[in-house]
Phi, psi and omega in degrees: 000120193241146201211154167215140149279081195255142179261112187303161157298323165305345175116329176312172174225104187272144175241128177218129165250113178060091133084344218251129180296145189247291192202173189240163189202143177321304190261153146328311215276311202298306206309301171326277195331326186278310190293272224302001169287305191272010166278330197270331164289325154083337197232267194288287194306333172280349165281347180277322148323340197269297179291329180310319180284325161315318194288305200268354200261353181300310209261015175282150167298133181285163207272179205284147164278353203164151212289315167307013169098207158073172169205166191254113154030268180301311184303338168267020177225349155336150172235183209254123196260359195206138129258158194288169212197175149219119194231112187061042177097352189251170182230122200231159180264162175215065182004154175238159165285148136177167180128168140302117172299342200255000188277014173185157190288182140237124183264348180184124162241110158247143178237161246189081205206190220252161179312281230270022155310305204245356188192166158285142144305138159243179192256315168238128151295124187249170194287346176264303201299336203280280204309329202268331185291257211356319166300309153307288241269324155342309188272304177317321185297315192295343185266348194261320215264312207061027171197152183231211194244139198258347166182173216258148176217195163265147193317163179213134157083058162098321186279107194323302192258135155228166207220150182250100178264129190154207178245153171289008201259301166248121142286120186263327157183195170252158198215091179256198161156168169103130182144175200245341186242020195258038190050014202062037177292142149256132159254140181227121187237094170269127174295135178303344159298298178286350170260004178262321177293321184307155182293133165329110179115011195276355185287299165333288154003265197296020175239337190270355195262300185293319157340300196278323197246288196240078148304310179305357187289106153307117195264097197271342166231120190227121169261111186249140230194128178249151161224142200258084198263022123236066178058064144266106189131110172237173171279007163272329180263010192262317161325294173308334199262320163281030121312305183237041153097314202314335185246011168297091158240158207025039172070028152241139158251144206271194176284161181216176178202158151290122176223148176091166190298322200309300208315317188264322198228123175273105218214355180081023177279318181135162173185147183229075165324106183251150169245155181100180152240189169296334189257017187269170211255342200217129156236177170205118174258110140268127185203170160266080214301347189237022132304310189281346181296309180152346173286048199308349167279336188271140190269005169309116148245171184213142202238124193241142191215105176258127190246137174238146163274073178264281167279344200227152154282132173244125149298109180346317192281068146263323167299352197225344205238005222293352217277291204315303192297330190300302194300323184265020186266325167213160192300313179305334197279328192277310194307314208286007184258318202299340189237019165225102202256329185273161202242101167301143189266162198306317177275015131263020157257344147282328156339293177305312153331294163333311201287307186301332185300271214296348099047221161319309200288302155012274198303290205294002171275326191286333193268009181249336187241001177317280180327311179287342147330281215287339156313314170276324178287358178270334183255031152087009175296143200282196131349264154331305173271005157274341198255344161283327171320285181267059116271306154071064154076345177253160198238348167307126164277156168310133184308338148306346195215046163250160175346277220302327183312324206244342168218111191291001157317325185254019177285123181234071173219172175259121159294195193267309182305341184257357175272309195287012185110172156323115177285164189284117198256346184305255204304344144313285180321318173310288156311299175328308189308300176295324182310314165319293166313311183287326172280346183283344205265334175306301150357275187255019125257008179260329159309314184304305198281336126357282192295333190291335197257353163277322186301321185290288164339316159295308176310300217291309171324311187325282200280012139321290196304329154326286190287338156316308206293316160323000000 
């Protein structure tokens, strides 16, 4: 049963189940109260509602496009992209899958899960039970992640204690707990650096981890992301497409806005369409990723879907689907996947990344040292001893263009769990143990298909030899 709550100009509160209107009800609170009666019931009434609706559904108003009245096309023919839940009395959505699986990255995750996931709970931290969660959670990153947390900082978001996962060079995210309000919670906030960095598979990984160990862990943020890196998809056309309905779901068009000079004065600065709002369960970024990078020339765009659990539950299998949830949020998102299927893989978008930081240091080195070039080549200094000269012994790249930002392989630092003593190996051992299974099962299915292709091989020689024989 897919259901909407719209607030009329009159003030009223509309109830429309599967698109169709049921009753206007004074309060917010009265429209809730009826789904969750025919959610918990389950039977007569909602089938009496059903039919009711049916009945009622040639002459009924299709619902509103917006709280401001009026309606859309696309909006009365809209489909239901998510179902309700009642989760402590509230009624929260649950994204649907469908779509291309391969059509987007996850660019920022935070998750959200109780202390004794990784340690026993206390009620107050002392400086040994801190060092011992810490150590823990530290090691359990290195094994899902391949990088742990490299140092200690000040509390964030509520929490007494955070810890820094990265380099001196890159942050890959945060790691807090600890706080009188936070419930014995730990948050873990990975940066689009750092899932970028992270080791191949990680996704699995860390969904075969939360399986075992936190189920119950909350995924409180998932940003998820295509990149179109030679501009098919802009933000003029994403613009045109919630125009004509395309960002239309559940019989609403959400809000959408303009952001940057280009829009009026097309100067090659950026410009970015948003659908949704800040405060919304769904934002949607189309932009120019290779405006903001630094590149006013590069036709890079990135179609970006940031999800909050405010209104809606993100489900674990998002680690593994993200393609499917990107595609299955608005409708204009299922048509641009169905005729555009390729996901470029990660090392073309670091690539790309690449070229523009070098790039970029390029531009701004040639416009800070031109002069002292030439200056010096006016007092007869060779090449060579202008690039040793302005280099001064160092050997560093720019923070933009070093390794470890894009593979954490190349992080050349000690985590905390390898500072603190021997590590907790029970969840290494766990994962290995699967990691194990999956390849034996890889294994014996690349024998299996061997064998199958010898067996076809063999029929086939056979009834060659037949037919000589005929």
């Amino acid at each position: 049963m897919g259901y909407e709550i719209v607030k009329t100009e009159s003030g009223k509160y509309t109830l429309y189940i599967d698109g169709c209107h049921i009753h206007d009800y004074s309060r917010r609170r009265d429209a809730v109260r009826r789904v969750r009666q025919l959610q918990e019931r389950g039977g007569a009434d909602a089938q009496t509602d059903s039919r009711a609706a049916a009945a009622v559904c040639a002459v009924a108003q299709p619902a509103p496009a917006s709280n401001t009245g009026g309606t859309d096309c696309a909006g009365q023919v809209s489909q239901s992209y998510s179902h309700t839940v009642m989760v402590r009395g509230k009624v929260k959505h649950i994204p649907l899958r469908r779509g291309v699986g391969t059509a987007a990255h996850i660019d920022t995750l935070t998750l959200t899960m109780r202390e004794d996931v990784f340690a026993e709970e206390v009620q107050v931290h002392t400086d040994e039970t801190k060092a011992t969660l810490a150590k823990s959670i530290s090691q359990t990153l290195h094994t899902l992640m391949g990088f742990g947390i490299y140092e200690e900082r000040n509390g964030i978001n509520g929490y007494k204690y955070s810890y820094r996962m990265g380099t001196d060079n890159a942050t890959y995210g945060i790691v807090a707990f600890g706080g009188t309000n936070q419930k014995g919670s730990v948050m873990i906030y990975f940066y689009g650096d750092g899932l970028t960095a992270a080791k191949d598979g990680w996704e699995t990984r860390l969904y075969n981890w939360l399986s075992a160990f936190a189920p119950y862990a909350t995924i409180t943020r998932c940003d998820l992301a295509h990149d179109f890196l030679d501009g098919g998809y802009t933000p003029d056309q994403a613009y045109q497409d919630w125009l004509g309905g395309g960002y239309t779901a559940n019989n609403r068009r959400p809000r959408a806005r303009k952001h940057g000079y280009d829009w009026l004065d097309d100067q090659r600065t950026g410009k970015t369409f948003y659908v949704g709002t800040p405060q919304s369960s769904r934002l949607l970024r189309v932009y120019e990723k290779g405006c903001e990078q630094g590149d006013y020339t590069s036709p890079w765009v990135r179609v970006e879907l940031q999800l909050r659990n405010r209104e809606i539950i993100i489900p674990h299998e998002i680690l593994l689907y993200p393609g499917e949830y990107l595609t299955g949020t608005y409708p204009a998102l299922a048509a641009l996947f169905a005729r555009y299927t390729h996901a470029p893989k990660k090392v073309e978008y670091i690539k790309k990344s690449v070229e523009i930081g070098l790039e970029h240091c390029v531009r701004y080195a040639s416009m800070q040292a031109s002069g002292t070039v030439n200056a010096l080549e006016a007092y007869g200094l060779a090449d060579h001893e202008i690039v040793k000269l302005l280099k001064g012994g160092k050997k560093k790249l720019p923070k933009r263009l070093r390794a470890d930002r894009y593979d954490c392989n190349h992080a050349d630092v000690i985590y905390l769990h390898e500072l603190l003593g021997k590590p907790d190996v029970a969840v290494k051992d766990y994962m290995d143990g699967l990691y194990r299974q999956e390849q034996a099962s890889k294994r014996q299915a690349y024998f299996d298909r061997l064998e199958q292709d010898a067996m076809q091989h063999r029929m086939s020689a056979d009834y060659q030899s037949f037919g000589r024989m005929l």
